[in-house]
Structure formats: structure tokens, C-alpha cells
TORKETOR-942635 format. One record per atom (N, C-alpha, C): residue number from 1; chain; atom name; x, y, z. Coordinates in steps of 0.02 Angstrom, whole numbers. Each point is the difference from the previous one (the first is absolute). Layout:
<voti resi="NUM" chain="A" name="CA" u="X" v="Y" w="Z"/>
...
END
This chain:
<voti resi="1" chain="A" name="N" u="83" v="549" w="-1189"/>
<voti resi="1" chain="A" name="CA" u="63" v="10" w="36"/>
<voti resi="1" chain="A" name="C" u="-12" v="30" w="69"/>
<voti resi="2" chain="A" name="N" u="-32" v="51" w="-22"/>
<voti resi="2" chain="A" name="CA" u="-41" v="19" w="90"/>
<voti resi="2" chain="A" name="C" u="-17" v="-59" w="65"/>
<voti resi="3" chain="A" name="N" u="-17" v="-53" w="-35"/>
<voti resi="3" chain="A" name="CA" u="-31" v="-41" w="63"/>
<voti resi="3" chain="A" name="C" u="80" v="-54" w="1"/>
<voti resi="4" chain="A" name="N" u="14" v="3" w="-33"/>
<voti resi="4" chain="A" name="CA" u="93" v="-19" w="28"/>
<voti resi="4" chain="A" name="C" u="37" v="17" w="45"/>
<voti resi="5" chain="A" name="N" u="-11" v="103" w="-27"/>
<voti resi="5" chain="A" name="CA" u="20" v="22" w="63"/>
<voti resi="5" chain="A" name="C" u="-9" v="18" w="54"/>
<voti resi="6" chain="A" name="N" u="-64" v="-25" w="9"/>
<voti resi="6" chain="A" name="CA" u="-53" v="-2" w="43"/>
<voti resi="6" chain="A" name="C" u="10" v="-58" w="56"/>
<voti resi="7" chain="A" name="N" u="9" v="-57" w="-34"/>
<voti resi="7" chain="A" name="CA" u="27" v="-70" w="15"/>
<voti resi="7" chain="A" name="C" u="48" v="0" w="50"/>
<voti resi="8" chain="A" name="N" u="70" v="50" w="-45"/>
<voti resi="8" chain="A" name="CA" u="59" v="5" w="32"/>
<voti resi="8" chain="A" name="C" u="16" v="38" w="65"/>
<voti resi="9" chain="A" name="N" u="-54" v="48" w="22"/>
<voti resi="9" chain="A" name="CA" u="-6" v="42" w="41"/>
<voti resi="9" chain="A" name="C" u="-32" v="-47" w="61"/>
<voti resi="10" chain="A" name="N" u="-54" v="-21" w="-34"/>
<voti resi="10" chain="A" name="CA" u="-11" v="-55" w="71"/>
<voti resi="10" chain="A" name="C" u="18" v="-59" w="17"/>
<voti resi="11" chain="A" name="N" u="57" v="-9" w="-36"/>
<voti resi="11" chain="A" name="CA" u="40" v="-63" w="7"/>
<voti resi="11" chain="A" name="C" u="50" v="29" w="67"/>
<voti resi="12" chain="A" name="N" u="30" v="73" w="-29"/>
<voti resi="12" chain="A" name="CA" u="52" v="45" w="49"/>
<voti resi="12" chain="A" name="C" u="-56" v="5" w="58"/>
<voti resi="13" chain="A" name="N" u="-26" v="2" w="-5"/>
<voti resi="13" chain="A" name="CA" u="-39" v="13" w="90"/>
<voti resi="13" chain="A" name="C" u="12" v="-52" w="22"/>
<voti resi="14" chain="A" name="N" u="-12" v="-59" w="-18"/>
<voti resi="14" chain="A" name="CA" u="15" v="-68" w="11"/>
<voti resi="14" chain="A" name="C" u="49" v="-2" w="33"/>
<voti resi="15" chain="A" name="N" u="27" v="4" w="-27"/>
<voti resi="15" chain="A" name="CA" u="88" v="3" w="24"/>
<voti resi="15" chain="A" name="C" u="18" v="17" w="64"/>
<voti resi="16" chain="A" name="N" u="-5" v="86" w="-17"/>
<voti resi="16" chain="A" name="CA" u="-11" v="67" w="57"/>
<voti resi="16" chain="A" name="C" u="-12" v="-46" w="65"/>
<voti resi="17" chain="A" name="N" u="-64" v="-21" w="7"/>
<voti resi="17" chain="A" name="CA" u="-51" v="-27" w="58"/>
<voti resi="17" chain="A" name="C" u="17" v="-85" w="21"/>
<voti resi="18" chain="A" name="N" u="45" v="-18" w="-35"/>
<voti resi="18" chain="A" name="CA" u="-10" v="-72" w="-9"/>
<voti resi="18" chain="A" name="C" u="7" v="-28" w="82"/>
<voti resi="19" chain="A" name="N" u="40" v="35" w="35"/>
<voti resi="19" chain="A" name="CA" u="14" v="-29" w="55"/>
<voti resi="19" chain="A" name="C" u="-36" v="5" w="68"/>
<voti resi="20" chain="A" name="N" u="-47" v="69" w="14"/>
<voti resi="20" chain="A" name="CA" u="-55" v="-6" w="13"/>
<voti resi="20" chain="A" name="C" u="-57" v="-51" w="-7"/>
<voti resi="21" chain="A" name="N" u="-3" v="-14" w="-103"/>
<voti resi="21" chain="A" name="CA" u="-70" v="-45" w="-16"/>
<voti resi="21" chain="A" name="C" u="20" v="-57" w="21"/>
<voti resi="22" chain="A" name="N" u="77" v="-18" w="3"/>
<voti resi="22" chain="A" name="CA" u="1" v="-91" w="40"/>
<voti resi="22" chain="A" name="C" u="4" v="7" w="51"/>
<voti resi="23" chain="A" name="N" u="-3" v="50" w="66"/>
<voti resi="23" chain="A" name="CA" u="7" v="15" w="53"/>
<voti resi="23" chain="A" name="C" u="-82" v="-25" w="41"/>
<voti resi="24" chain="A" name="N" u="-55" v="41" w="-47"/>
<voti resi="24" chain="A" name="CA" u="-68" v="-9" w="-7"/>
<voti resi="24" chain="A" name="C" u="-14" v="-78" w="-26"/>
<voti resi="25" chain="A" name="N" u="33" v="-16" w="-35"/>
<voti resi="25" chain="A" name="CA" u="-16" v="-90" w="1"/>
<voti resi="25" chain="A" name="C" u="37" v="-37" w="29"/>
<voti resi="26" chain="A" name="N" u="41" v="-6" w="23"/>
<voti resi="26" chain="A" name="CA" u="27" v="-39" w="54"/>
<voti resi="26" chain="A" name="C" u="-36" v="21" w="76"/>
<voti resi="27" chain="A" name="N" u="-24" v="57" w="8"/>
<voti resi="27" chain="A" name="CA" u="-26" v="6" w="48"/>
<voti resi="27" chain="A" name="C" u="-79" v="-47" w="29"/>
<voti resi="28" chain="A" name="N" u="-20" v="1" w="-69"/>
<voti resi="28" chain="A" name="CA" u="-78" v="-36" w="-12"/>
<voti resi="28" chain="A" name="C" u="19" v="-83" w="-5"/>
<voti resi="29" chain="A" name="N" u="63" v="-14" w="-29"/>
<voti resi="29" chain="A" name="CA" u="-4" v="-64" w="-6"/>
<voti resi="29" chain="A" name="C" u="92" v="-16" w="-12"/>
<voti resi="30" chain="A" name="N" u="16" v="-23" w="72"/>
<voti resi="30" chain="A" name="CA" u="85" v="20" w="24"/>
<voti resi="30" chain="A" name="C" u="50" v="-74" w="-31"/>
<voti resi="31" chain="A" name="N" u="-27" v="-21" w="-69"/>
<voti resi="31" chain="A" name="CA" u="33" v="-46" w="-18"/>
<voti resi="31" chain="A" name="C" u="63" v="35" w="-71"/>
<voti resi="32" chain="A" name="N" u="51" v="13" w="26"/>
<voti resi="32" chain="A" name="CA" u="54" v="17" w="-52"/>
<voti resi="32" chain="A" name="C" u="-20" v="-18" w="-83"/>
<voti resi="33" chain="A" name="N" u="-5" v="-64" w="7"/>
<voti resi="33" chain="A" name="CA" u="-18" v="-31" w="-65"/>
<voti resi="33" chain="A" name="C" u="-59" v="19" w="-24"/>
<voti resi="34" chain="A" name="N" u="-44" v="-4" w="16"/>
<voti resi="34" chain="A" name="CA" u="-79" v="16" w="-20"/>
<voti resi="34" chain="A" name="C" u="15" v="86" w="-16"/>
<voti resi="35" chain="A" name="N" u="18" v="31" w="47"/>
<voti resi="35" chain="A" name="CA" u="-21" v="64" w="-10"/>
<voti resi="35" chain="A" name="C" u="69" v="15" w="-79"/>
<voti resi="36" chain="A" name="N" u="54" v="2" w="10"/>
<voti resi="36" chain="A" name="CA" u="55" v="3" w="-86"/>
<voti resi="36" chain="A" name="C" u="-61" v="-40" w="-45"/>
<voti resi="37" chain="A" name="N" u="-43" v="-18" w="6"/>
<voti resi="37" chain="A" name="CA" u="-29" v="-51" w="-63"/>
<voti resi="37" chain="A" name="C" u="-65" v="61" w="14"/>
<voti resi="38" chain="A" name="N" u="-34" v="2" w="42"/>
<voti resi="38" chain="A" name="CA" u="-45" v="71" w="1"/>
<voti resi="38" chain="A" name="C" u="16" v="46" w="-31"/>
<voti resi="39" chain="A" name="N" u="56" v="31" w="18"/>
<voti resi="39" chain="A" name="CA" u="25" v="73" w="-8"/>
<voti resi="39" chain="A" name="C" u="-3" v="-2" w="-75"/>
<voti resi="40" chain="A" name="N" u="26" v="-57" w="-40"/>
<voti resi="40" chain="A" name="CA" u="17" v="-6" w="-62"/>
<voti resi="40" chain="A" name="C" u="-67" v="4" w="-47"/>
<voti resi="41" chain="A" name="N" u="-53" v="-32" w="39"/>
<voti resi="41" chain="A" name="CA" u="-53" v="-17" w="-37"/>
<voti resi="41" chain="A" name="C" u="-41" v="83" w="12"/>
<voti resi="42" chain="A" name="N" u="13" v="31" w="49"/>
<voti resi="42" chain="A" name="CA" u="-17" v="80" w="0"/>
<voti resi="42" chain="A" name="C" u="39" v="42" w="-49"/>
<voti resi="43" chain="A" name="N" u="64" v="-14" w="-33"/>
<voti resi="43" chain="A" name="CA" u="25" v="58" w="-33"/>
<voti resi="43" chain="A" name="C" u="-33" v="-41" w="-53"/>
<voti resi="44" chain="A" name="N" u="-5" v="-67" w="-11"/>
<voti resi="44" chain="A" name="CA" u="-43" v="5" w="-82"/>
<voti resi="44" chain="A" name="C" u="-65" v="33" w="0"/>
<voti resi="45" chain="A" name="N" u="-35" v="-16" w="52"/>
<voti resi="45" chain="A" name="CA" u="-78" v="32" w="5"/>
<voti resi="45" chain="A" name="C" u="20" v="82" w="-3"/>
<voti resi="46" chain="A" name="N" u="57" v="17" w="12"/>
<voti resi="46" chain="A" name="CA" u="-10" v="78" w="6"/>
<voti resi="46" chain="A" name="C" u="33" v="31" w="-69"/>
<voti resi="47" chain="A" name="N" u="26" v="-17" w="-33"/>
<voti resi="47" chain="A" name="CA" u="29" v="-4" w="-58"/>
<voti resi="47" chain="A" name="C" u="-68" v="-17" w="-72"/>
<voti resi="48" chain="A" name="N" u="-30" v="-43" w="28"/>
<voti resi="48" chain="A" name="CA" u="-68" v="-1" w="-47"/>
<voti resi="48" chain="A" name="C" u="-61" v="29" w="21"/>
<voti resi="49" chain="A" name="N" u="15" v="26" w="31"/>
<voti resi="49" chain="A" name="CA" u="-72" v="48" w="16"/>
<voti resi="49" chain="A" name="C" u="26" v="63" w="16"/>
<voti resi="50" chain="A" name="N" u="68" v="10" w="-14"/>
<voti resi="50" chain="A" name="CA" u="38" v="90" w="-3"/>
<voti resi="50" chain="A" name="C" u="-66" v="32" w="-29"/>
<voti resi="51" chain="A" name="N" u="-26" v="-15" w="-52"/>
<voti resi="51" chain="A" name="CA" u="-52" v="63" w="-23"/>
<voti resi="51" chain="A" name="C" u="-60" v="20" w="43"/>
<voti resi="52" chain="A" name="N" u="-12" v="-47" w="55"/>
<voti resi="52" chain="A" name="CA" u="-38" v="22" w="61"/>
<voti resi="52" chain="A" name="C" u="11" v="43" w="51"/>
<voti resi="53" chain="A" name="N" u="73" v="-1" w="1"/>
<voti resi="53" chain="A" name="CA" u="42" v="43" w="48"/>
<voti resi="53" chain="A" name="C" u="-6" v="75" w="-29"/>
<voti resi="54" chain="A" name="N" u="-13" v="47" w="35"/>
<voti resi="54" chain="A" name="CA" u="10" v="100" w="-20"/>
<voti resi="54" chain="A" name="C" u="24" v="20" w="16"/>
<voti resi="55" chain="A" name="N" u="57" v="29" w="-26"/>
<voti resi="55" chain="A" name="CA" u="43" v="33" w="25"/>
<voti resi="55" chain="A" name="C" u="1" v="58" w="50"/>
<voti resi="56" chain="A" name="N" u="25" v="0" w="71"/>
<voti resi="56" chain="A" name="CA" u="-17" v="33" w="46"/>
<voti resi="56" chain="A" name="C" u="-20" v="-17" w="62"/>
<voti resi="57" chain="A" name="N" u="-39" v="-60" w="-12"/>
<voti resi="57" chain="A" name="CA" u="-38" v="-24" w="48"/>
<voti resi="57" chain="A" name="C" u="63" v="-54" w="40"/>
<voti resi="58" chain="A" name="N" u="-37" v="-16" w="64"/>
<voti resi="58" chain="A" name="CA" u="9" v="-53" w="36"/>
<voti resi="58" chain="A" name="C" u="46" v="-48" w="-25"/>
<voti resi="59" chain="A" name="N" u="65" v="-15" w="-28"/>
<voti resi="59" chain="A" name="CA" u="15" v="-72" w="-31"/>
<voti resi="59" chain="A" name="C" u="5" v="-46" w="55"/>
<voti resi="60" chain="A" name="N" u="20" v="14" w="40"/>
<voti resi="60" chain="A" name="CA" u="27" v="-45" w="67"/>
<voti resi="60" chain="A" name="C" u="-80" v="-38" w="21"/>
<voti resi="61" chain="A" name="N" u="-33" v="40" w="-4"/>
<voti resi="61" chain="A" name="CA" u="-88" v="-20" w="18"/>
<voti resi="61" chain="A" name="C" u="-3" v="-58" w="-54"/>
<voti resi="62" chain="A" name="N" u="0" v="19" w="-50"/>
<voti resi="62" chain="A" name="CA" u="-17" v="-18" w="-64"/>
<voti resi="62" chain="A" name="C" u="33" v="-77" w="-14"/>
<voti resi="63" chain="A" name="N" u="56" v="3" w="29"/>
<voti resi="63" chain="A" name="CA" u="40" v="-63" w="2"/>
<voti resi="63" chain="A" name="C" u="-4" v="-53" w="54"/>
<voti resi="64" chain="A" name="N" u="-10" v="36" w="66"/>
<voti resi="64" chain="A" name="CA" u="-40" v="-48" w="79"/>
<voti resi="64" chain="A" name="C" u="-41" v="-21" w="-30"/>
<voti resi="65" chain="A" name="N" u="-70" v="39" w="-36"/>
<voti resi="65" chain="A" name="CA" u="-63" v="-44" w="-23"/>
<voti resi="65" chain="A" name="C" u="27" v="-75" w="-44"/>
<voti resi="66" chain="A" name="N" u="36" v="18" w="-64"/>
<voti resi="66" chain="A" name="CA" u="7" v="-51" w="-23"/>
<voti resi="66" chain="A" name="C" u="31" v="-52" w="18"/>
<voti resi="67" chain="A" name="N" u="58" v="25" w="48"/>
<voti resi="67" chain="A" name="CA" u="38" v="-55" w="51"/>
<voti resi="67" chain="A" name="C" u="-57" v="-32" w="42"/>
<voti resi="68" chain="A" name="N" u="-52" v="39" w="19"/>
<voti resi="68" chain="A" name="CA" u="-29" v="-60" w="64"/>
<voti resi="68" chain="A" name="C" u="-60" v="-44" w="-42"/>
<voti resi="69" chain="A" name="N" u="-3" v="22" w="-56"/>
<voti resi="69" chain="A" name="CA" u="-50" v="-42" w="-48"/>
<voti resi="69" chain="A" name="C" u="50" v="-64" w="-16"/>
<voti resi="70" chain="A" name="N" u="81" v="11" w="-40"/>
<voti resi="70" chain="A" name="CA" u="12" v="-47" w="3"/>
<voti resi="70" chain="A" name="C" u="43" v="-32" w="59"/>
<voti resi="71" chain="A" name="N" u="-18" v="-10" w="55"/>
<voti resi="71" chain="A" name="CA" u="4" v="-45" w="72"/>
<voti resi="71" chain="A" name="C" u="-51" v="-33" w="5"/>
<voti resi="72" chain="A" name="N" u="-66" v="38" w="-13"/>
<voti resi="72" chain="A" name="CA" u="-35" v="-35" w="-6"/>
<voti resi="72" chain="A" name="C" u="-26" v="-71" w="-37"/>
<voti resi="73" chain="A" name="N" u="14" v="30" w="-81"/>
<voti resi="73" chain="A" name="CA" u="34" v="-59" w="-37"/>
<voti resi="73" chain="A" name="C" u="21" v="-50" w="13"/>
<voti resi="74" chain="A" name="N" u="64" v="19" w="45"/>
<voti resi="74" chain="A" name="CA" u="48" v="-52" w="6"/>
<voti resi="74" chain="A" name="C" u="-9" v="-33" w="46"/>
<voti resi="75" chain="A" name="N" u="-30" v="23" w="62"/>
<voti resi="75" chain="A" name="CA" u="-42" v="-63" w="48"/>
<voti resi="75" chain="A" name="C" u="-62" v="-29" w="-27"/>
<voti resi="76" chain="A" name="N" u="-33" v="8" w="-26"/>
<voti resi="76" chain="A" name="CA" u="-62" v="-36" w="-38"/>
<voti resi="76" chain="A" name="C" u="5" v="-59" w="-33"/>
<voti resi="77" chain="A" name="N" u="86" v="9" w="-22"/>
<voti resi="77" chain="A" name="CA" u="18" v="-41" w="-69"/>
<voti resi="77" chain="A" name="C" u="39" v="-48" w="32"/>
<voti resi="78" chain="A" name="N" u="38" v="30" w="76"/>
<voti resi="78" chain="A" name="CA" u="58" v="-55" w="21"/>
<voti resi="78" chain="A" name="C" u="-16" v="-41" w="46"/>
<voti resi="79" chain="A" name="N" u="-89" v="25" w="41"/>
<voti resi="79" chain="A" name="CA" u="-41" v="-28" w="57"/>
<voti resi="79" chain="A" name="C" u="65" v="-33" w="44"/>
<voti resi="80" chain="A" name="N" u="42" v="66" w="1"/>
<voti resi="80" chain="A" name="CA" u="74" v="-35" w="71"/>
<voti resi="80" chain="A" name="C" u="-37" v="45" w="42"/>
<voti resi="81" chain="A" name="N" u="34" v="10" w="57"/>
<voti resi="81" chain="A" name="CA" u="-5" v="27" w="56"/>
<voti resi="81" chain="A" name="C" u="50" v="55" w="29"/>
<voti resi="82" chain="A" name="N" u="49" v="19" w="-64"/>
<voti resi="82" chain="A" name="CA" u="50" v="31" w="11"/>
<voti resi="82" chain="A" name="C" u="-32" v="72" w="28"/>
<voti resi="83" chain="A" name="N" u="-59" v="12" w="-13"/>
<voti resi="83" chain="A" name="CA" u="-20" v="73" w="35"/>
<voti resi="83" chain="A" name="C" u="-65" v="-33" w="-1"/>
<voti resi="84" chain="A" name="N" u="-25" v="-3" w="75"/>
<voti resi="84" chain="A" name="CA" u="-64" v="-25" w="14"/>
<voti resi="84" chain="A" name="C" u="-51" v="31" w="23"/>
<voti resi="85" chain="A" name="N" u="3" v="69" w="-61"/>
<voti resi="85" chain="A" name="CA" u="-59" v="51" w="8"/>
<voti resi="85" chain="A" name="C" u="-35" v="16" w="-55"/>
<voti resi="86" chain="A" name="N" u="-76" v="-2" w="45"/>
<voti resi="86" chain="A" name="CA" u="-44" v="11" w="-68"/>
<voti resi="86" chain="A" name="C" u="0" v="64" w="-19"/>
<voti resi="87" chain="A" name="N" u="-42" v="-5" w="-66"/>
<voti resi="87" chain="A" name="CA" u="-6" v="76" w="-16"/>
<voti resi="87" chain="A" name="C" u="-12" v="70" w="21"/>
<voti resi="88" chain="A" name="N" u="-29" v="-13" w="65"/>
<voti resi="88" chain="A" name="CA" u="-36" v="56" w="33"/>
<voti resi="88" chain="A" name="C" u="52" v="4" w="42"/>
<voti resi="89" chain="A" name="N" u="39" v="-42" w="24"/>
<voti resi="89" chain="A" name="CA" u="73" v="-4" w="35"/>
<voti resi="89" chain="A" name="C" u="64" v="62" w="-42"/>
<voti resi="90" chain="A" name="N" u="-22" v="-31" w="-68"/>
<voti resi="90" chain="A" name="CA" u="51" v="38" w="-37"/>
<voti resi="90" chain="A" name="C" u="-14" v="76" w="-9"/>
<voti resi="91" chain="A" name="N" u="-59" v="1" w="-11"/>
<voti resi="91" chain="A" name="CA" u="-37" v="88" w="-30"/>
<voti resi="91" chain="A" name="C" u="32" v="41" w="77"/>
<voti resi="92" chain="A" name="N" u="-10" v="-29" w="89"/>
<voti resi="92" chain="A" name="CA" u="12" v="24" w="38"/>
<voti resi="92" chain="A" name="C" u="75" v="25" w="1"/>
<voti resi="93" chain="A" name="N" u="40" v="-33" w="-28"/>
<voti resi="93" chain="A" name="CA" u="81" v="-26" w="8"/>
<voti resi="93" chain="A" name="C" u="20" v="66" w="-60"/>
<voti resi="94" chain="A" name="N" u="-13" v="12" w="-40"/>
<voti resi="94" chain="A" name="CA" u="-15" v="22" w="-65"/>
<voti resi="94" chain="A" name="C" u="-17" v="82" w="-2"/>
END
């Protein structure tokens, strides 16, 4: 039950921050659509790996990382041009 409520706590940061963390992906990659389909695919990644998260620390950090991992993703996979920066483009941006 602990890691439930563990779950639920970093789901609420989620929340808390949410508008910042799509602020940070639309910034990296300024497509409305792509980034609501990002953002989404970050609260599942952050929601299944809550037990990585410690309480105290950084969440907002903690959530940019996984947001710019999945941008990354998502240009790899969609080879569009909707954000036409490479990785080392992004880590700078980031």
C-alpha cells in the first residue's frame, strides 16, 4: 500500500507542475498536437517509475529529464520535421 501512496504523491506533483512540464515541451518541439500526446506519454512514464522518484528532491528536474527523453522518442519515431533539432540541440535548449 505504501508504493500506492507513493504513486499518488507523484502523480500530485504531476499535476502541481503540469503546466510548466508542457511549457518545457512545447518549447523543444512547438507542435500543440505532438507535445498533449508527449505530455501524456510523460505522466505514464512518471507514474511507472514513481518508485524512482524521492521524496524531496527535484520533481520538476525529474520530470524535464523524462519529458526531453520522451521528445526524443517522438522525433525518432515520427522522422517529421516538426522540431528540427538534434539531440545536442535539445540537451542545449533543455
Amino acid at each position: 500500500m505504501e508504493n500506492q501512496a507513493h504513486r499518488e504523491e507523484v502523480q500530485q506533483l504531476f499535476v502541481r507542475h503540469i503546466s510548466p512540464i508542457k511549457g518545457f515541451i512545447l518549447g523543444l518541439c512547438p507542435d500543440f498536437s505532438a507535445a498533449d500526446d508527449i505530455l501524456q506519454e510523460v505522466f505514464m512514464t512518471v507514474t511507472r517509475k514513481a518508485d524512482d522518484f524521492e521524496p524531496g528532491t527535484n520533481f520538476p528536474a525529474w520530470a524535464r529529464a523524462i519529458a526531453r527523453n520522451k521528445v526524443l522518442e517522438y522525433l525518432k519515431k515520427s522522422a517529421r520535421l516538426a522540431c528540427p533539432l538534434d539531440e545536442e540541440a535539445l540537451d542545449a535548449v533543455a
